[in-house]
VOTI-997265 format. One record per residue: x, y, z of N, C-alpha, C in turn. Coordinates in steps of 0.2 Angstrom, whole numbers, plus 2048, in hexadecimal, padded with zeros to 3 digits. Layout:
# residues N
XYZXYZXYZ
...
END
This chain:
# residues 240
8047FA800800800800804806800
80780880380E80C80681280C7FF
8138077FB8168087F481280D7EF
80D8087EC80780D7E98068157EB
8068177EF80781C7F380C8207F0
81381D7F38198217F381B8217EA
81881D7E681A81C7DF8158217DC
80F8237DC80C8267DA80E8307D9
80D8327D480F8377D180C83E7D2
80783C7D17FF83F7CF7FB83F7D3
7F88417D97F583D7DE7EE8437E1
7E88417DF7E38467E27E08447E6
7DF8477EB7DD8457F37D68497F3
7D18457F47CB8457F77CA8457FD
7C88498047C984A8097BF84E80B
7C18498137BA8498167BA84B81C
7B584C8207B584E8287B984B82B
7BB84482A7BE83F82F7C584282E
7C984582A7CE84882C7D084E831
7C98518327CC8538367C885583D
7C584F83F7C384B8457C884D84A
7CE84B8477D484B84D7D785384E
7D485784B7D485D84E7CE85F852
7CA85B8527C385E8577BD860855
7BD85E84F7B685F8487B485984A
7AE85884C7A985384B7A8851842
7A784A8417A584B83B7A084883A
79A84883479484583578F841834
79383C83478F834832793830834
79883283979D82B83F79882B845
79A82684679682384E79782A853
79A83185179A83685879683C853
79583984F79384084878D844849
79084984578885084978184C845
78284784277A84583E779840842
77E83C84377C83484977B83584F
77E83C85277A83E859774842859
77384685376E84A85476A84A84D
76584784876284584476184D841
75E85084775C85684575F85B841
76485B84576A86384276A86183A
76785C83676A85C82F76586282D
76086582F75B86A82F75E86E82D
76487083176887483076D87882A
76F86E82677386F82276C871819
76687181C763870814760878812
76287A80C76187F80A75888080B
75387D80974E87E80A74B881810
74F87B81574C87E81D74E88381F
75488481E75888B81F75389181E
75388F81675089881574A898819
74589181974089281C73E894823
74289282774089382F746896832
74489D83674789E83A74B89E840
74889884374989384875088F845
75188C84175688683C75A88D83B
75989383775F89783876389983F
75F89A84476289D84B76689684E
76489184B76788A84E76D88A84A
76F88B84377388B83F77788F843
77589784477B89A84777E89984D
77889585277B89385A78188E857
78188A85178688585078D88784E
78E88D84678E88F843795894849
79189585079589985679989885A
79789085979A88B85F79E88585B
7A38878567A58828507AB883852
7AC87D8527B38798527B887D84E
7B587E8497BC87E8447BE886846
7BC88B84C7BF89184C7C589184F
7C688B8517CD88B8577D3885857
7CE8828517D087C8517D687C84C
7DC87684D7E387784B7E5874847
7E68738407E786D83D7EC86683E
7EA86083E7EF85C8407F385783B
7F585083D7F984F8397F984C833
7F184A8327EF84B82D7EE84E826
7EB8568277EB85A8247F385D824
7F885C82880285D828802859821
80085282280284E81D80284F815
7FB8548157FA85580E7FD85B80B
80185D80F80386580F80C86480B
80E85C81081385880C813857805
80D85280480B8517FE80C8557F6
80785C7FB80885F7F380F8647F4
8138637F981A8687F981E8627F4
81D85C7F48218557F181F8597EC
81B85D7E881B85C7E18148577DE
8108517E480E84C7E080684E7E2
8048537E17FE8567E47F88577DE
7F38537DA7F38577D67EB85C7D7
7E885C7DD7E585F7DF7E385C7E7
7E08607EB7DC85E7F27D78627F2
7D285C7EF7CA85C7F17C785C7F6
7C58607FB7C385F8017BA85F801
7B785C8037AF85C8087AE86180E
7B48618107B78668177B486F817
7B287381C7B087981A7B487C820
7B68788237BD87B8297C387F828
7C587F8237CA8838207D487F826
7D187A8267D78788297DC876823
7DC87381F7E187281A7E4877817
7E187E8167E48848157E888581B
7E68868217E98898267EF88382A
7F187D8267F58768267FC87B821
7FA87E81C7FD8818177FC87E80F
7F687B80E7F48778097F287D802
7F687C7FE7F28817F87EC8817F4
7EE87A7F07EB8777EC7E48747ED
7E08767F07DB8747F57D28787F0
7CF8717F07CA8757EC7C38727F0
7C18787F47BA8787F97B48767F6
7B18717F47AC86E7F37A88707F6
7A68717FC7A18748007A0878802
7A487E8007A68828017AB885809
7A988B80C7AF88C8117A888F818
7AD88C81D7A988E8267AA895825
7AE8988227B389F8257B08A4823
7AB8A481C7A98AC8187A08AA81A
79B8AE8187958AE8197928B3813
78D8AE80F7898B28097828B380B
7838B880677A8B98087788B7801
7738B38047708AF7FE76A8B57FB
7698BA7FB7648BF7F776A8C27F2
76F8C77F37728CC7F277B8C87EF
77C8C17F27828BE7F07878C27F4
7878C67F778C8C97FB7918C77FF
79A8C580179C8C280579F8C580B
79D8C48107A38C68167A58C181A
7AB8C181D7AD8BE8217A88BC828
7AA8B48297A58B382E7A78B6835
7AC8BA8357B08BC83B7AC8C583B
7AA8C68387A78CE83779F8CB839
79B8C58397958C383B7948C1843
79B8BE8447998BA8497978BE84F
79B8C684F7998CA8557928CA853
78E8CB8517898CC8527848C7855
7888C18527838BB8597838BD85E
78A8BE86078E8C08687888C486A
7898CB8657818D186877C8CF86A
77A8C98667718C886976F8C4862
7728C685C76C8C485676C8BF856
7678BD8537678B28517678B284D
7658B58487648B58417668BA83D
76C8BD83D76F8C283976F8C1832
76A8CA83076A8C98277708CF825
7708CE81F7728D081B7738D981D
77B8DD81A7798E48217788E6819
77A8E58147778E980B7708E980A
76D8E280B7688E28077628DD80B
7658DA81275D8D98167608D2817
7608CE81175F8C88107628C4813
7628BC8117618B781776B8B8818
7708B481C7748B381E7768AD81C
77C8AA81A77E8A381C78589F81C
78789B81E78E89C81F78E899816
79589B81479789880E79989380C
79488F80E79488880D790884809
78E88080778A87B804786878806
78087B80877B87580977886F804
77486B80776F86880576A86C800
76B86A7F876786F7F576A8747F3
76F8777F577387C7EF7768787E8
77987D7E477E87A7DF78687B7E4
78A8777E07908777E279387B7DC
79887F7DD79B8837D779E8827D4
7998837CF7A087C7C77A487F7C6
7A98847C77B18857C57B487F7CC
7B38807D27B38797D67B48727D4
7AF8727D37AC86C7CD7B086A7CB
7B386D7C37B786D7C07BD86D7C0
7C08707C87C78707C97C88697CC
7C48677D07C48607D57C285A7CD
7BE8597C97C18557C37C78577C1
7CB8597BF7D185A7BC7D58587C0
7D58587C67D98577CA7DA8507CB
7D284E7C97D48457CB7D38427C3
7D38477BD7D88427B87DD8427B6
7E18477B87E784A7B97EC8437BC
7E78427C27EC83C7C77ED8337C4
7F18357C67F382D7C87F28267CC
7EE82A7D17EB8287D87E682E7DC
7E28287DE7DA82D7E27DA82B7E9
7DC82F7EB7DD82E7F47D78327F7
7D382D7F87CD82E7FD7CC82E804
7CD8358077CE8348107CB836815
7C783581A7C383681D7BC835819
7BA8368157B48368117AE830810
7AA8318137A382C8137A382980A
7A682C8087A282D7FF79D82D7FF
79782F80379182E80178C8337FE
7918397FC79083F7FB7918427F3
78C8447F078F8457EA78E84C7E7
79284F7E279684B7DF79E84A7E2
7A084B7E77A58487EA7A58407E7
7A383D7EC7A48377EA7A48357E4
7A28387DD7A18377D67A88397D5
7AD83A7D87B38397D67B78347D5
7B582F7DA7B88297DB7B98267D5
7AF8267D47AE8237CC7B28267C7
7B182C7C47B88307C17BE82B7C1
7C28287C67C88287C77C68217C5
7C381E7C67C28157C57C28157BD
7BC8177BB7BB8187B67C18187B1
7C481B7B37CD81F7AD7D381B7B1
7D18157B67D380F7B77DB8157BB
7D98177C07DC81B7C67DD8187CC
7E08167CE7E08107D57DB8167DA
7DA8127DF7D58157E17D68127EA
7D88197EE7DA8167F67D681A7F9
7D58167FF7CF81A8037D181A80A
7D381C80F7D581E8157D182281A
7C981C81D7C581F8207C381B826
7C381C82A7C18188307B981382E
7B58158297AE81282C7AF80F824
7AA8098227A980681C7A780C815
7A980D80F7A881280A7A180D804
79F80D80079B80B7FA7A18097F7
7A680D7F67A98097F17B28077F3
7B18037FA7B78007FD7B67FA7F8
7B27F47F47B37F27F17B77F17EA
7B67F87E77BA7FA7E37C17FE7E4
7C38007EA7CA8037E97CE7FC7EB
7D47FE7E77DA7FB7E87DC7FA7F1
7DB7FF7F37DF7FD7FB7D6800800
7D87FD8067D380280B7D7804811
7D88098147DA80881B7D780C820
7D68088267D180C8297D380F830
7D980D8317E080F8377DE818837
7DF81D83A7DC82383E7E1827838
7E082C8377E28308307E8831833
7E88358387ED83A83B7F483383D
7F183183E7F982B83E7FC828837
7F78258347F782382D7FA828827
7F782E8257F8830822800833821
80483682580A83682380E833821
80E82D82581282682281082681C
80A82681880782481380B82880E
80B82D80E80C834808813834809
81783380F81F83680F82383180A
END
């Protein structure tokens, strides 16, 4: 396994909450995940309910305020891929992630599929400001802070259930995995798509295909290797 790896040239890394678990993120569909202890909060994640209810919006913000990833450090995990693309064999990192850890590891090459925790659009006006310019205002009292241009709803720059994801996005994270020579899927349920339609990508144009996830994936039958040992240990050895 450790060979394939170290032989490989071209390498696009597909990367999922379980990376970075070991920094203090919850992820969402493990046995401690925000959806398997609490079914509800997906309310949270769907564009529909969102706009609709302003109860699921004041819930979003209490969450949204109390987020892991404001404080949270990158570990060895996220170090590891920052190796990766300095080696040269980087040919994109695709992340599911909205944490902004792999930027702040020093990863360049990183293409946010779901967009980022850190900016807030208003979905009327498309307006962006930093989510650090919003958050006093929950501290003030708001629960539901709109837009200070034009009124409208708030949310962080993320992807829910129900948006489009950004086809220049899109488009960067396919090249990246035809480009390679190997698809290295990490933390990631695959059950998410079109994420997970990369995999097929990579199988398809006969890509080897590794996954490095603690929990069973849809398509551990088809990749080449599976390993399910804890990222932040695994991964360096892996990539070095």
């Amino acid at each position: 396994m450790t060979d394939l790896v170290s032989k490989a040239q071209r390498i696009a890394v597909l990367t999922g909450a379980g990376v970075s678990t070991a920094s203090g993120i919850p992820d969402f569909r493990g046995p401690q995940g925000l959806w398997t202890k609490n079914p509800a909060a997906q309310a949270m994640f769907d564009i529909d309910e969102y706009v609709a209810s302003t109860e699921v919006r004041a819930e979003a913000w209490k969450f949204r305020r109390a987020a892991a990833a404001w404080d949270a450090e990158p570990n060895a995990g996220h170090r590891a891929l920052v190796d990766l693309e300095r080696q040269g064999r980087l040919t994109g990192l695709i992340t599911q992630n909205v944490d902004g850890l792999h930027q702040k590891a020093g990863s360049v090459l990183v293409h946010e599929l779901h967009g980022t925790v850190w900016y807030v659009d208003c979905l009327t006006c498309a307006d962006r400001v930093p989510m650090a310019e919003v958050l006093p205002r929950l501290e003030a009292g708001d629960p539901d802070p709109a837009c200070e241009l034009c009124g409208g709803i708030l949310k962080s720059a993320t992807i829910s259930f129900g948006q489009s994801l950004d086809q220049a996005v899109i488009d960067a994270a396919t090249r990246a995995t035809q480009e390679a020579d190997l698809f290295l899927a990490i933390g990631t349920s695959l059950q998410v798509y079109p994420a997970a339609g990369l995999c097929d990508l990579a199988l398809r144009a006969g890509i080897p295909l590794v996954i490095l996830n603690a929990e069973p994936t849809p398509y551990d039958d088809e990749a080449t290797a599976v390993i399910t040992t804890p990222i932040e240990e695994t991964l360096p050895g892996l990539v070095a």
